[in-house]
ROTOR-418459 format. One record per residue (C-alpha): x, y, z; residue number from 1; residue in one letter. Coordinates in nm, 2 decimals, padded with zeros to 4 digits. Layout:
<recs>
+--------+--------+--------+-----+-----+
!      u !      v !      w !   n ! res !
+--------+--------+--------+-----+-----+
!      X !      Y !      Z ! NUM !   A !
...
+--------+--------+--------+-----+-----+
</recs>
This chain:
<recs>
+--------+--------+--------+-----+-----+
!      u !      v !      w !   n ! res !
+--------+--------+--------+-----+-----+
!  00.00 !  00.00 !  00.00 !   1 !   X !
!  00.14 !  00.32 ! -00.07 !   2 !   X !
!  00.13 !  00.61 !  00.19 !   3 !   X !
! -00.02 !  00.96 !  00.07 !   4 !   X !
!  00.34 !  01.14 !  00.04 !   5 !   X !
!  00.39 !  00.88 ! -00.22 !   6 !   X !
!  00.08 !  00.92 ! -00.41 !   7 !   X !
!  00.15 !  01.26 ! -00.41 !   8 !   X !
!  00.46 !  01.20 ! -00.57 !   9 !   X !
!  00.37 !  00.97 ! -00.81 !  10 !   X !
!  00.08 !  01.24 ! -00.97 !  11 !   X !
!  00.33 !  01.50 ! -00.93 !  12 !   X !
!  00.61 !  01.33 ! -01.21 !  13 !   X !
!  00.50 !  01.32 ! -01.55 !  14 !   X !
!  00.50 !  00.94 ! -01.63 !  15 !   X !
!  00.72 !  00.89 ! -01.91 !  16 !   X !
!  00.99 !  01.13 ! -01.90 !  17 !   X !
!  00.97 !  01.08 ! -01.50 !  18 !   X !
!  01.02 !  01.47 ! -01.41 !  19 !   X !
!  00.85 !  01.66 ! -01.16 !  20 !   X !
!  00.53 !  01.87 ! -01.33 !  21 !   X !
!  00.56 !  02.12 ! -01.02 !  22 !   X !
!  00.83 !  02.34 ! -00.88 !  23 !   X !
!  01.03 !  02.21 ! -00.62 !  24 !   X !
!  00.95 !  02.43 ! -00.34 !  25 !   X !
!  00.57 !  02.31 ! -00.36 !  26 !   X !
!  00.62 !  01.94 ! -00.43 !  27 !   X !
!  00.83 !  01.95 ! -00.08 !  28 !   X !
!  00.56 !  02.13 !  00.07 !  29 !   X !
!  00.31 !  01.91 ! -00.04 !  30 !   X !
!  00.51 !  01.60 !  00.09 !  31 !   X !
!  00.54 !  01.78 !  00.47 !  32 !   X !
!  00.18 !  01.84 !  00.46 !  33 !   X !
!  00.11 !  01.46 !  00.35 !  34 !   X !
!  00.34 !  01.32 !  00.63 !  35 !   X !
!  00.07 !  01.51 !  00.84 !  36 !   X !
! -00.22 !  01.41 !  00.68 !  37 !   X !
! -00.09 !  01.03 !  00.71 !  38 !   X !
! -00.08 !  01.09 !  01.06 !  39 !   X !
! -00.42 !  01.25 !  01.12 !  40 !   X !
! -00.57 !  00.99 !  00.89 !  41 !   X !
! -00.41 !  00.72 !  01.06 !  42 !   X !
! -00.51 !  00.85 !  01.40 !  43 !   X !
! -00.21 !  00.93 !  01.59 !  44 !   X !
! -00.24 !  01.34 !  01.56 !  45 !   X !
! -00.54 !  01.54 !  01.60 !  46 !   X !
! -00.53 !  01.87 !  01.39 !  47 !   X !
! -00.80 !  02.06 !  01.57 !  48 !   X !
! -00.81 !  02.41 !  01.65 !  49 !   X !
! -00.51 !  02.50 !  01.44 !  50 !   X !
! -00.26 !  02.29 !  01.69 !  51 !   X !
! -00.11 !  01.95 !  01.64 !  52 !   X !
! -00.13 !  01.69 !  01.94 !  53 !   X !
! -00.02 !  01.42 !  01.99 !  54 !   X !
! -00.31 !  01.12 !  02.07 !  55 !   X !
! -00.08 !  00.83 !  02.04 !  56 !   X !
!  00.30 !  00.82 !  01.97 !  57 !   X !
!  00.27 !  00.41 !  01.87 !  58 !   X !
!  00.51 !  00.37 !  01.57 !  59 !   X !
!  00.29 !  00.27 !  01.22 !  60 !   X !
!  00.58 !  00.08 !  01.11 !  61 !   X !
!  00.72 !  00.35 !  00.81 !  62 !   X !
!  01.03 !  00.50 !  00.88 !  63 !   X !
!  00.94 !  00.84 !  00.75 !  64 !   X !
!  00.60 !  00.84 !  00.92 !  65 !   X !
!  00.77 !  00.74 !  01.23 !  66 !   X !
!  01.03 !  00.96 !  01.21 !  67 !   X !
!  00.81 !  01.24 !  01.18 !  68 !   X !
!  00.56 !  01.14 !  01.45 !  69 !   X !
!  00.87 !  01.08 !  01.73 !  70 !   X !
!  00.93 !  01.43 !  01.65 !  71 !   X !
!  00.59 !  01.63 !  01.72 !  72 !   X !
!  00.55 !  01.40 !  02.01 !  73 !   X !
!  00.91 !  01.52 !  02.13 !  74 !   X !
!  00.85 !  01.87 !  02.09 !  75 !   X !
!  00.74 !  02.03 !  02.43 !  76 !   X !
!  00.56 !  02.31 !  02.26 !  77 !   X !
!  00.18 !  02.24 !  02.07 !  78 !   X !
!  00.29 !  02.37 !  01.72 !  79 !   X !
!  00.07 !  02.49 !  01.42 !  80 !   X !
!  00.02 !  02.25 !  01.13 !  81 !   X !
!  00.21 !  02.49 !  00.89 !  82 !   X !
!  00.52 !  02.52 !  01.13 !  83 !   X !
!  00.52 !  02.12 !  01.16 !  84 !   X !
!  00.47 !  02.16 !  00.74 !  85 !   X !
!  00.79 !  02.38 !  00.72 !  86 !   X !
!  01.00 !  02.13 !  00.95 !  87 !   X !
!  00.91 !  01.84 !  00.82 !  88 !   X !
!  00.96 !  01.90 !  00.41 !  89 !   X !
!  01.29 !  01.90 !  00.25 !  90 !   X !
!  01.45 !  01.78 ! -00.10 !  91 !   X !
!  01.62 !  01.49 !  00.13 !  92 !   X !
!  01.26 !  01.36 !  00.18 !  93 !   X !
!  01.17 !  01.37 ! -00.16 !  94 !   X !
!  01.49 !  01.19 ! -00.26 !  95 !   X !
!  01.43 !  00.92 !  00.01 !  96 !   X !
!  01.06 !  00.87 ! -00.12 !  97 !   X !
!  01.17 !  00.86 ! -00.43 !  98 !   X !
!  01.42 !  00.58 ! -00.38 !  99 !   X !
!  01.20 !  00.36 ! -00.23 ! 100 !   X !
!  00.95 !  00.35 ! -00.45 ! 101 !   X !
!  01.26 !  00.28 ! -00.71 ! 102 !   X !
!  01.34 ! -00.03 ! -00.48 ! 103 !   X !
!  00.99 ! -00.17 ! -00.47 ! 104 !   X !
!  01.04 ! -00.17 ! -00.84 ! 105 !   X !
!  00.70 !  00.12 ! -00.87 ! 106 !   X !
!  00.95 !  00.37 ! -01.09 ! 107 !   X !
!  01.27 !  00.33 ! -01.24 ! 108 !   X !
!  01.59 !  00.55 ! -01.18 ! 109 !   X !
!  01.73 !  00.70 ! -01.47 ! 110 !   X !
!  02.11 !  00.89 ! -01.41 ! 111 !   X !
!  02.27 !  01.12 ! -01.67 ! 112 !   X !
!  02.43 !  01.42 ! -01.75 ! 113 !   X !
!  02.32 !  01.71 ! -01.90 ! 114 !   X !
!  02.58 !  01.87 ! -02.15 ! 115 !   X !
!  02.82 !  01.56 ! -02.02 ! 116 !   X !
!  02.87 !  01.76 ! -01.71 ! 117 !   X !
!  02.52 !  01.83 ! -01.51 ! 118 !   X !
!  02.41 !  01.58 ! -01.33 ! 119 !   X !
!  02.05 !  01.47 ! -01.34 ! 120 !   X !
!  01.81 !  01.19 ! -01.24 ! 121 !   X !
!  01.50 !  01.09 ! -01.38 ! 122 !   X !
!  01.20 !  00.90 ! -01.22 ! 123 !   X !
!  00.97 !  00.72 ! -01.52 ! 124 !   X !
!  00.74 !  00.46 ! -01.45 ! 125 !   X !
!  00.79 !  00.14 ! -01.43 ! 126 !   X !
!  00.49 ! -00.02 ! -01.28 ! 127 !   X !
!  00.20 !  00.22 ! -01.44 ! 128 !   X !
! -00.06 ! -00.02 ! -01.26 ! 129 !   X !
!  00.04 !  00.16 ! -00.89 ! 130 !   X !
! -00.02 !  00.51 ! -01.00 ! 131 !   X !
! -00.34 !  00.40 ! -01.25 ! 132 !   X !
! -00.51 !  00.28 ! -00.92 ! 133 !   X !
! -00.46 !  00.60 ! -00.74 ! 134 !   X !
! -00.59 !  00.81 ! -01.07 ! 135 !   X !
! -00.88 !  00.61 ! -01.08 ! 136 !   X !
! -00.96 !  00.65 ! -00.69 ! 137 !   X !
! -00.94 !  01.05 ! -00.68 ! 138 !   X !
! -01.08 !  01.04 ! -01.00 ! 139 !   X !
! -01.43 !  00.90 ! -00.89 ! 140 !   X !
! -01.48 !  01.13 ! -00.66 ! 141 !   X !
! -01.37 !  01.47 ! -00.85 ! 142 !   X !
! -01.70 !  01.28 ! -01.06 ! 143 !   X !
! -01.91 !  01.28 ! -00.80 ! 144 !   X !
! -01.84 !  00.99 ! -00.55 ! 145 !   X !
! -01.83 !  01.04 ! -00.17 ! 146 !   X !
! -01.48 !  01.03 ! -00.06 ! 147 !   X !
! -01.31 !  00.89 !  00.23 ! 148 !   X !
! -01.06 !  01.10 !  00.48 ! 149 !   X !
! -00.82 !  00.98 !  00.30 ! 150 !   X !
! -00.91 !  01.06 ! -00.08 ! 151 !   X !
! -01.03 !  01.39 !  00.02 ! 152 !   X !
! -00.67 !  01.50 !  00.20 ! 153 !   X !
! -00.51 !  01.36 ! -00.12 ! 154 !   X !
! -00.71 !  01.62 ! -00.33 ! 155 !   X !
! -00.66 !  01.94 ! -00.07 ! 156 !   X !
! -00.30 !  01.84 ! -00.07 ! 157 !   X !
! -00.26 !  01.85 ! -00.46 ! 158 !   X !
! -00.52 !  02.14 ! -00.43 ! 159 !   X !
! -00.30 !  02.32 ! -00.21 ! 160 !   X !
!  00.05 !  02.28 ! -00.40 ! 161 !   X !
! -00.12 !  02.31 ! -00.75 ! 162 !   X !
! -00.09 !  01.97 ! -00.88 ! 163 !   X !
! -00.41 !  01.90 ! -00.94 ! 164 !   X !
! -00.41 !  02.16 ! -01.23 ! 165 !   X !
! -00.12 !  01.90 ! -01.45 ! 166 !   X !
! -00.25 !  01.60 ! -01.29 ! 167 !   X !
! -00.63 !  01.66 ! -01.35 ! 168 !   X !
! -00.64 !  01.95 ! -01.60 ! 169 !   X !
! -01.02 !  01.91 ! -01.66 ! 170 !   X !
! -01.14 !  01.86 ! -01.28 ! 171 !   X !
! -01.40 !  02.08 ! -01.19 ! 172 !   X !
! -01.29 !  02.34 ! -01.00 ! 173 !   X !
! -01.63 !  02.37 ! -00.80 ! 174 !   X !
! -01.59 !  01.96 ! -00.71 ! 175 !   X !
! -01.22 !  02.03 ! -00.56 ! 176 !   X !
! -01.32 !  02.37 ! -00.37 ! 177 !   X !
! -01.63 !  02.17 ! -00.21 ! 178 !   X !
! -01.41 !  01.83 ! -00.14 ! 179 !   X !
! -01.16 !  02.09 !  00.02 ! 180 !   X !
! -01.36 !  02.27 !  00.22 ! 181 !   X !
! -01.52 !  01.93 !  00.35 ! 182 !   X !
! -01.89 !  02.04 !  00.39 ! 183 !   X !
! -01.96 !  01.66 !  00.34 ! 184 !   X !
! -01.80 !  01.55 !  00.62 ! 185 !   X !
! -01.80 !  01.55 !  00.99 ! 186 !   X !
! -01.64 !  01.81 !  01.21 ! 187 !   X !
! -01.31 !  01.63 !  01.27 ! 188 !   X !
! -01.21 !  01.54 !  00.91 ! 189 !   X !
! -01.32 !  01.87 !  00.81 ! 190 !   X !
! -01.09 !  02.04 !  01.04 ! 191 !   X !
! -00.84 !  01.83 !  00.94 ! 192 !   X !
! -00.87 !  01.84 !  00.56 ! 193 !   X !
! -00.90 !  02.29 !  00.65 ! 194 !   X !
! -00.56 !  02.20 !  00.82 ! 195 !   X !
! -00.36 !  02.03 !  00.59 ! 196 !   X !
! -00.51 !  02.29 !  00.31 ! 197 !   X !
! -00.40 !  02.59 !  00.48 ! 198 !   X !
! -00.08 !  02.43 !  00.62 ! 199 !   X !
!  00.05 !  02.36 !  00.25 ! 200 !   X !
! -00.06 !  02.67 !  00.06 ! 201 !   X !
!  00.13 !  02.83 !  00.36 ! 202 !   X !
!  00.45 !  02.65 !  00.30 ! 203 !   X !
!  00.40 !  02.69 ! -00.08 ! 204 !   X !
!  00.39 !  03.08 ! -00.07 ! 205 !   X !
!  00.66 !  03.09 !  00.17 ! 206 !   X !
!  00.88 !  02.87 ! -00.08 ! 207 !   X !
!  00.80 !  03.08 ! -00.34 ! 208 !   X !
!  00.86 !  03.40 ! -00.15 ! 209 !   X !
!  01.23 !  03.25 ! -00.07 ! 210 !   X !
!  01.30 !  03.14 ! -00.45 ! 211 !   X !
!  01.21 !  03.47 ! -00.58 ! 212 !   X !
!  01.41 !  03.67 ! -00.29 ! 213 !   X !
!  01.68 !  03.46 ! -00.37 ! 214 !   X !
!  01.67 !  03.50 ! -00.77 ! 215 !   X !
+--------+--------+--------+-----+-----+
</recs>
């Protein structure tokens, strides 16, 4: 089963040429926020009222899941979803996400150089069937079905960080704004999915903020 980091990753690379269809800064904030959602989801943080808590520090049994959790239940201070988001995301995540779903034989690792000198690494499919099954899942319910916690955090995640727009060019963009705001669903996965939302778009615009400052 793959965690929601890496579905995120897998609609975020174009399939064949295996590059990233995003920028960098908002892929990595999109992984920090799934990490989070994963852990919401999977009930082990609550996101209510714009804090993170801890509600049970049991390992899930993923190293970057676990890693993550043993560090909001290690901090002393109850921290906002977007500073958790900021402290979590980083190219080196990416990289390590990336590799494993290399290993498990999901996508292929393709080095080169550009120019004979540039290093560069490319990520094309190698088992389509993986990211097929997540396609088909958020696209039933960008159609109309009723999603789960879990599809509808997948959606305000690529909602957030823009991948949704070169993933799903022709979703409706009234379907995403009412999965994301979570109307449909109880109080607690709403707050959640508002959460993870805001949490990204905030690490997105502060990314982009930094590239352009430092251009």
């Amino acid at each position: 089963m793959t965690t929601i980091a890496e579905e995120v990753l897998l609609l975020a690379y174009d399939e064949e040429q295996g590059r990233q269809l995003i920028g960098s800064s908002e892929l990595d904030a999109a992984l920090g926020g799934a990490l989070l959602a994963e852990l919401a989801v999977g009930g082990r943080i609550d996101l209510a009222d714009r804090k993170v808590a801890v509600l049970d520090a049991t390992p899930v049994g993923d190293e970057e899941l676990d890693t993550a959790l043993a560090r909001i239940a290690a901090e002393s201070k109850a921290r906002k979803p977007e500073w958790w988001v900021q402290r979590l995301h980083s190219g080196k995540l990416r990289s390590r996400l990336l590799a494993r779903l290399a290993e498990r034989g999901v996508l292929d690792e393709e080095r080169r150089k550009i120019l004979g000198i540039f290093p560069s690494t490319r990520y094309p499919e190698r088992d389509p069937g993986v990211e097929l099954a997540i396609r088909e899942r958020v696209q039933s319910v960008l159609s109309g079905a009723t999603p789960d916690e879990r599809a509808a955090v997948l959606i305000a995640i690529l909602h957030a960080a823009k991948i949704d727009r070169k993933a799903f060019p022709g979703a409706s963009k009234e379907r995403i704004k009412e999965i994301t705001e979570g109307e449909w669903a109880g109080e607690a996965v709403s707050q959640t999915i508002a959460a993870v939302n805001a949490a990204v778009m905030t690490a997105v615009i502060a990314g982009v903020v930094v590239s352009t400052a430092g251009g």
